[in-house]
C-alpha positions in Angstrom: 100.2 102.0 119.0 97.6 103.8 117.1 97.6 107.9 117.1 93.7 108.9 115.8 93.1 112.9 115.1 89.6 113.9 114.8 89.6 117.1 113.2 88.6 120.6 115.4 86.5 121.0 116.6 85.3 117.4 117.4 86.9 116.2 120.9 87.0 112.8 121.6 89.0 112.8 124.6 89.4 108.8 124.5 91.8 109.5 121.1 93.8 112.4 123.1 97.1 109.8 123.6 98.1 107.1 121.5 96.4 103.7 121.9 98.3 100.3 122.2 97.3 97.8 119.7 96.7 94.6 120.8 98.5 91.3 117.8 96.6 88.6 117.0 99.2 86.6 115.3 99.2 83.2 116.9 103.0 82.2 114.6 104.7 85.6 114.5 106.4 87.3 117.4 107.7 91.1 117.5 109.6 92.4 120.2 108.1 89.5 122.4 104.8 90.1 121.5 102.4 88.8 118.9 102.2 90.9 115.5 99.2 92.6 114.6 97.0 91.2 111.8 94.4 93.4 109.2 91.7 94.1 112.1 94.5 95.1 114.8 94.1 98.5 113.7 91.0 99.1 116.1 91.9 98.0 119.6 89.3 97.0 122.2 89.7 100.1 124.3 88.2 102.3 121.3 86.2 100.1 119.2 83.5 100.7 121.5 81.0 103.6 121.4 83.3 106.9 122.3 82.1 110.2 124.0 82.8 113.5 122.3 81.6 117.3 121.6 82.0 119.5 119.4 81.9 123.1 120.9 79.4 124.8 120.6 77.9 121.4 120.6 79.1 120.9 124.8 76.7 118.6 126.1 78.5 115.1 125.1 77.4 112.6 122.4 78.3 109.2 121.2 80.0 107.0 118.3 82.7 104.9 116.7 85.8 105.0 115.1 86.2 104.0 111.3 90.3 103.3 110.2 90.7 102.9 106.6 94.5 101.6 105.9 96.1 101.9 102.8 98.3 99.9 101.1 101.3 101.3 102.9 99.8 100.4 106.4 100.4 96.6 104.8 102.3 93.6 103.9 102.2 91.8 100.9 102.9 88.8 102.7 100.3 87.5 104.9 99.6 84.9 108.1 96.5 82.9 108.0 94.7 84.9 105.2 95.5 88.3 106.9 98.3 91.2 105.7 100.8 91.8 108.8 100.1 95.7 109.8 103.3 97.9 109.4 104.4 102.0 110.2 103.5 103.2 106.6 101.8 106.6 106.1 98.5 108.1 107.6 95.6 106.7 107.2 91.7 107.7 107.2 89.8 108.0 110.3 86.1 108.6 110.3 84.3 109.5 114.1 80.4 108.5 113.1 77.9 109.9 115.4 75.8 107.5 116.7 73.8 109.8 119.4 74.7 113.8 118.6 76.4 116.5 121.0 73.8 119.0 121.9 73.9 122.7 122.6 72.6 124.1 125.1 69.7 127.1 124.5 66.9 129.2 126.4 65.0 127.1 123.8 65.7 123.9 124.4 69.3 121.5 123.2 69.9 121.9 119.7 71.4 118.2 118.4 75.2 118.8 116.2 74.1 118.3 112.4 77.8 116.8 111.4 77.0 113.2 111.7 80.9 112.3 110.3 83.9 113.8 111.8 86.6 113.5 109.5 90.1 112.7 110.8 93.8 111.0 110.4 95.7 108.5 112.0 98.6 107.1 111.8 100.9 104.1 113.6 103.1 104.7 116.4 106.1 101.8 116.7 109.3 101.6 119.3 110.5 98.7 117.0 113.4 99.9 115.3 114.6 96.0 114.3 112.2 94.6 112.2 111.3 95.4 108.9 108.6 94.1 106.7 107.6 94.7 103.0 
């Protein structure tokens, strides 16, 4: 699984629990399912376009996850071309606004000038016999 923080006070409630990652290994097995390759690290359910606000920004507003992994977050060894993901340490996580939160006024909705919400995240694994280096 994949833990992404946004930093307050973005909320992006899609990134409130941790997301499973779905392996594309097609050789290599891990606890009976397939490991996960460099490009794992954003799973379908949030590589879309995500809601979020940012009070006082309360009407919602739009856009994607960035993860950047470090070497920790990899093997050396790889399958097909691709490093196999591991636990290793945190890990950059950029929100970028595609459509802004607004705020409501007398006035009219003012747009949320932050267009990147800086964050962490990190990976989450039950495995406790495998290792990799």
């Amino acid at each position: 699984m994949v833990q992404v923080t946004i930093t307050p006070p973005a909320i992006v409630p899609q990134l409130m629990a941790p997301v499973p990652l779905v392996g594309s290994s097609q050789n290599l097995v891990v606890g009976g399912a397939p490991a996960c390759l460099e490009g794992d690290e954003l799973p379908p359910a949030i590589k879309v376009p995500l809601t979020y606000t940012a009070p006082p920004f309360v009407t919602p507003g739009t856009g994607t996850l960035q993860l950047t992994l470090t070497p920790t977050n990899k093997t050396l060894m790889t399958e097909n071309g691709k490093k196999i993901l591991i636990k290793g340490q945190q890990f950059i996580a950029k929100f970028n606004v595609q459509t802004p939160a607004q705020q409501p006024t007398p006035a009219g909705p003012v747009p949320d000038p932050v267009a990147v919400k800086p964050g962490t995240a990190q990976f989450i694994t039950t495995n406790v016999m495998t290792t990799a280096g």
